[in-house]
C-alpha positions as CSV (number, residue, x, y, z in Angstrom):
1,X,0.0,0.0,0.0
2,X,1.3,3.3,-0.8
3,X,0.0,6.4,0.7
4,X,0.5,9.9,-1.0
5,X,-0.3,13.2,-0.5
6,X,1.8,14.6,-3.1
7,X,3.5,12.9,-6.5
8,X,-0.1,11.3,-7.5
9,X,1.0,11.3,-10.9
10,X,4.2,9.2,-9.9
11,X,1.7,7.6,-6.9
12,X,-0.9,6.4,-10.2
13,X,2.1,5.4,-12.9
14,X,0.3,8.3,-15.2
15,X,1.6,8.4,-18.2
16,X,1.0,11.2,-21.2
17,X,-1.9,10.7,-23.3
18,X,-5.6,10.0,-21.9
19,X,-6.3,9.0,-18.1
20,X,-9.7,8.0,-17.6
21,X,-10.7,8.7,-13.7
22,X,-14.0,6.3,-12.6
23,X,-15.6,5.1,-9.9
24,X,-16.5,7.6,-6.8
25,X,-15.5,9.2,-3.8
26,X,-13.8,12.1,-5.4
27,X,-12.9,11.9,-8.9
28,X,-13.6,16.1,-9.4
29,X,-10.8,16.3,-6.7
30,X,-8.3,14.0,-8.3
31,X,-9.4,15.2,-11.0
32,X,-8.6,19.0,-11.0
33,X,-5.3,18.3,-8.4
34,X,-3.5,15.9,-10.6
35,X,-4.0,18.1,-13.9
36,X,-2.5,21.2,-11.7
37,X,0.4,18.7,-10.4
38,X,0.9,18.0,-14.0
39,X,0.6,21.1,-15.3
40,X,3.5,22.3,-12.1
41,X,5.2,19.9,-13.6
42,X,5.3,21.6,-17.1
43,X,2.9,19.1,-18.7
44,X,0.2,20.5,-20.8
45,X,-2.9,19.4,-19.5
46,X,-6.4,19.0,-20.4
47,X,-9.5,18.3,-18.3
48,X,-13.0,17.1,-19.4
49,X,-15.3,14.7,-19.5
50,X,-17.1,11.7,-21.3
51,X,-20.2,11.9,-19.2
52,X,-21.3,15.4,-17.4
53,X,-19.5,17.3,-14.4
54,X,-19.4,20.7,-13.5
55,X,-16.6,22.5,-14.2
56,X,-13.4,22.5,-12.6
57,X,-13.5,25.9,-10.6
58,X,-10.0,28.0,-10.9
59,X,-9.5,26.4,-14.8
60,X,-9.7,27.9,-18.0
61,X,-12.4,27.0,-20.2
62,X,-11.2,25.8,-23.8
63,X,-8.1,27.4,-23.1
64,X,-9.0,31.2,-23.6
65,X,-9.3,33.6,-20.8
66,X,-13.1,33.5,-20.7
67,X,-13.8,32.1,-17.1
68,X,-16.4,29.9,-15.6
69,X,-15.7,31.4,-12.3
70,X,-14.5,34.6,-10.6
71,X,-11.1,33.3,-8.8
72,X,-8.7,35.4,-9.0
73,X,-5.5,32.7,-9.4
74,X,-5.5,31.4,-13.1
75,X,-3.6,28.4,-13.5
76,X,-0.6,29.3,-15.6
77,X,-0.2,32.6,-14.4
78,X,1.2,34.4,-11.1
79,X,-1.4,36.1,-8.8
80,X,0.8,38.9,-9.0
81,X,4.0,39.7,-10.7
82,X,6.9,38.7,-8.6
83,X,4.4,36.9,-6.7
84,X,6.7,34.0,-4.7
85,X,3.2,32.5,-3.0
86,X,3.3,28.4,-3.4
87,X,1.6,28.1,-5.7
88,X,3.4,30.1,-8.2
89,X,6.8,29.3,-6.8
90,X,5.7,25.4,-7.9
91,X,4.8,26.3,-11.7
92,X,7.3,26.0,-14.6
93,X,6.3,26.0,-18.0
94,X,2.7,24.2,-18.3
95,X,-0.4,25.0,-19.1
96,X,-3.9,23.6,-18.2
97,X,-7.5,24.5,-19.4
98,X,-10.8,22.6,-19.6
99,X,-13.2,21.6,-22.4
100,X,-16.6,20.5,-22.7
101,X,-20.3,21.5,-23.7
102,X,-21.8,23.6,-20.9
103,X,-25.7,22.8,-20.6
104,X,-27.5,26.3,-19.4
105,X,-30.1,24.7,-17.5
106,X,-27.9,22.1,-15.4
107,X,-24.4,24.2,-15.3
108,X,-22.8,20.9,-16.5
109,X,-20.7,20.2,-18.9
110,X,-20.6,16.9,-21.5
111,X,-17.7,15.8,-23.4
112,X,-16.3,18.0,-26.0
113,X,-17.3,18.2,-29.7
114,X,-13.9,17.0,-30.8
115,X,-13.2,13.3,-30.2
116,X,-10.7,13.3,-26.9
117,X,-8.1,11.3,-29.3
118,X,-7.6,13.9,-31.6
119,X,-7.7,16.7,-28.3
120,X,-4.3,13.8,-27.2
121,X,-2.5,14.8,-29.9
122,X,-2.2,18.4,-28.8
123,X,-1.8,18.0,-25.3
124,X,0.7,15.8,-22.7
125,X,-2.3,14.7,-21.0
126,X,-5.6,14.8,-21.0
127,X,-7.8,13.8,-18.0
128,X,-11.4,12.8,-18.0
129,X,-13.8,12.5,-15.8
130,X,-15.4,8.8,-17.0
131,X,-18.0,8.3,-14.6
132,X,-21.0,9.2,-12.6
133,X,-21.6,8.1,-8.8
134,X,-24.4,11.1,-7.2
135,X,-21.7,11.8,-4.9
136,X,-21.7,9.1,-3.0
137,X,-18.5,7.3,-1.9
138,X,-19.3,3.7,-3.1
139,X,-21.0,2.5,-6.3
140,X,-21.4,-0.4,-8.9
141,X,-21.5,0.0,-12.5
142,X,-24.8,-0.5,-14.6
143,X,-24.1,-2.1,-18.0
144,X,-23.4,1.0,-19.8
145,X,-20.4,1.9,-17.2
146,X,-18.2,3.3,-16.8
147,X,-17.7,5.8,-20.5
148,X,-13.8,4.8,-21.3
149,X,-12.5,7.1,-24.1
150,X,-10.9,5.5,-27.0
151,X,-7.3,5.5,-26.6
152,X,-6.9,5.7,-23.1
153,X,-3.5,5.1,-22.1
154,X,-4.2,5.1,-17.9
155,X,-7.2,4.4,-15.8
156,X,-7.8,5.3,-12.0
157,X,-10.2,3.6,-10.0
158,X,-11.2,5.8,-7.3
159,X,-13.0,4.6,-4.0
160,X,-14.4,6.6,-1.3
161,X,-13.1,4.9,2.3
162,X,-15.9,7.0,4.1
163,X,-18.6,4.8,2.8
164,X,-16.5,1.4,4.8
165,X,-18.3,0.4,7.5
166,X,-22.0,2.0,6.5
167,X,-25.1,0.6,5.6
168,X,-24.9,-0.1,1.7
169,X,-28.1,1.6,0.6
170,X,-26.5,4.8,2.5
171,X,-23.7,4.8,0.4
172,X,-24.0,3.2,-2.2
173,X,-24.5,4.6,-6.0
174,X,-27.0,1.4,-7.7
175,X,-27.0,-0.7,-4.0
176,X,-29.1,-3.1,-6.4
177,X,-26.2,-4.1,-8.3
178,X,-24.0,-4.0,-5.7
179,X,-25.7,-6.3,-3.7
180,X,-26.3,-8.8,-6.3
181,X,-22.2,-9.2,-7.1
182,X,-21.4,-9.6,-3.1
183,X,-24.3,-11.4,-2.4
184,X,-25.7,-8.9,0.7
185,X,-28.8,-6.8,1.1
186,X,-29.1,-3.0,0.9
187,X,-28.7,-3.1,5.1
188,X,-26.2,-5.0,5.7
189,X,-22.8,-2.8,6.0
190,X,-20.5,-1.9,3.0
191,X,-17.4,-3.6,4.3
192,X,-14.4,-3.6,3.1
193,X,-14.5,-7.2,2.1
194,X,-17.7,-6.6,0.3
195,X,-16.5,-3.6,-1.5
196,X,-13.5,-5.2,-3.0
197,X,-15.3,-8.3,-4.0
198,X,-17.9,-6.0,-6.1
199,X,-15.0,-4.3,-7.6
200,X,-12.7,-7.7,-8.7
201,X,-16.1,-8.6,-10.0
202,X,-16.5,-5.5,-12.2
203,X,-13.0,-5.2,-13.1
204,X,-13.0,-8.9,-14.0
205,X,-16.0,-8.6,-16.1
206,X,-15.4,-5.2,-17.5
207,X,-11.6,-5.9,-18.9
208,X,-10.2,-3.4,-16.2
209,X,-7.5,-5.1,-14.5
210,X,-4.7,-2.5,-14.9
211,X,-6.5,0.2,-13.4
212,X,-4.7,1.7,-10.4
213,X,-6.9,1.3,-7.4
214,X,-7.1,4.9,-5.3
215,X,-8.9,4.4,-1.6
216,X,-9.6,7.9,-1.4
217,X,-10.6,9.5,1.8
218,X,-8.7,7.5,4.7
219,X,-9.0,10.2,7.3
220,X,-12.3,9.4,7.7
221,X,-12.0,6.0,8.5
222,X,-13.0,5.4,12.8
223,X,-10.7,2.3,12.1
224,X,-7.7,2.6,10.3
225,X,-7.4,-1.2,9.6
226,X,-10.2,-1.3,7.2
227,X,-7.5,-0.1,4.5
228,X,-5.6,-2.9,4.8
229,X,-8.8,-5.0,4.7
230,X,-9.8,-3.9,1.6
231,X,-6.4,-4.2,0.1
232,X,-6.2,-7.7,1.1
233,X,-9.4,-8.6,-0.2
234,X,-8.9,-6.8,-3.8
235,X,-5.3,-8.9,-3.8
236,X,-3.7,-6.3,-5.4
237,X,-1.4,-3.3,-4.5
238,X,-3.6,0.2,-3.6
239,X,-2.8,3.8,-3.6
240,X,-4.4,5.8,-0.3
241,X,-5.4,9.3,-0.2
242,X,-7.1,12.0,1.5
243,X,-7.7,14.4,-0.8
244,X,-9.1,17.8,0.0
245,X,-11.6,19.8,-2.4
246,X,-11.1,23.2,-3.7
């Protein structure tokens, strides 16, 4: 088990081209603080989606300097000139910007018109958002999930550790389905035994096995030995995280 606060990209083994972020329990987060490690890093990043998500807050839209929101930091850019705050101290030479289809009525946006392979080709890496959960921590997929973009080179499987330990239809995005691949009923408790049997399952059936697993959320875990749990159950090495949102 490897636990990271910083480095994700190193953490996840991202490499440039498409990372495709699914599951739940905070995939907006990872979302917008990889793409500004990368972009730190000197990358040029893209974010977006192949389902809906509000926009990142903070990020340029389609590159230009029209904003979807009024903070005063754009990525890319100092605060100030001369300004030695952290966060412009940490940036070298990237960029990062977001793209999508913004829907008026739900202040979402879809995927953007041009296919995200062809956006690949003009950017070091471009991260999307592949995946609905309601914002809950825990979920199981329907049949037409999760939305993988052609050509993805890297696939992170997020997991929200705040739903261990709770009943599963508290917690749990489609409880229906997740019940049926661990065999329990929507009141019995989302361990983390049953959680990583649903996701083997899913990554078994789905043709997923070299997504990186991310247990997202460990400082809210009352019992710190459920992480280890779950990682002994899914057999398999796990990143750990507690990511903040912003």
């Amino acid at each position: 088990m490897e636990t990271t606060s910083g480095n994700l990209a190193s953490a996840l083994k991202i490499e440039p081209g498409i990372t495709a972020i699914i599951g739940s329990g905070g995939k907006s987060t990872l979302l917008k603080t990889l793409g500004l490690e990368l972009m730190r890093a000197g990358g040029r990043v893209l974010l977006c989606t192949a389902t809906r998500m509000f926009p990142v807050a903070g990020v340029p839209w389609d590159g230009s300097s029209r904003r979807l929101d009024a903070a005063p930091w754009k990525p890319g850019g100092l605060h100030v000139p001369g300004c030695t705050c952290e966060a412009c101290a940490g940036m070298s030479h990237g960029s990062i910007c977001q793209a999508g289809v913004l829907d008026p009525e739900t202040g979402k946006l879809s995927a953007p018109a041009e296919p995200l392979n062809e956006l690949a080709q003009r950017f070091d890496y471009v991260l999307a958002e592949a995946d609905g959960s309601k914002r809950l921590p825990l979920k199981a997929h329907a049949a037409w999930e999760p939305v993988i973009p052609s050509g993805t080179a890297n696939i992170v499987w997020i997991v929200g550790a705040s739903g261990l330990g709770k009943p599963v239809a508290e917690v749990v995005h489609r409880p229906e389905l997740f019940c049926e691949r661990c065999g329990c009923e929507p009141t019995d408790i989302a361990t983390p035994e049953r959680v990583a049997q649903v996701l083997n399952a899913e990554m078994q059936a789905l043709g997923l096995s070299t997504a990186r697993v991310m247990l997202n959320q460990v400082d809210t875990l009352s019992d710190p030995t459920m992480a280890d749990r779950f990682e002994a159950a899914l057999g398999r090495p796990i990143v750990t995280s507690s990511l903040q949102s912003s």
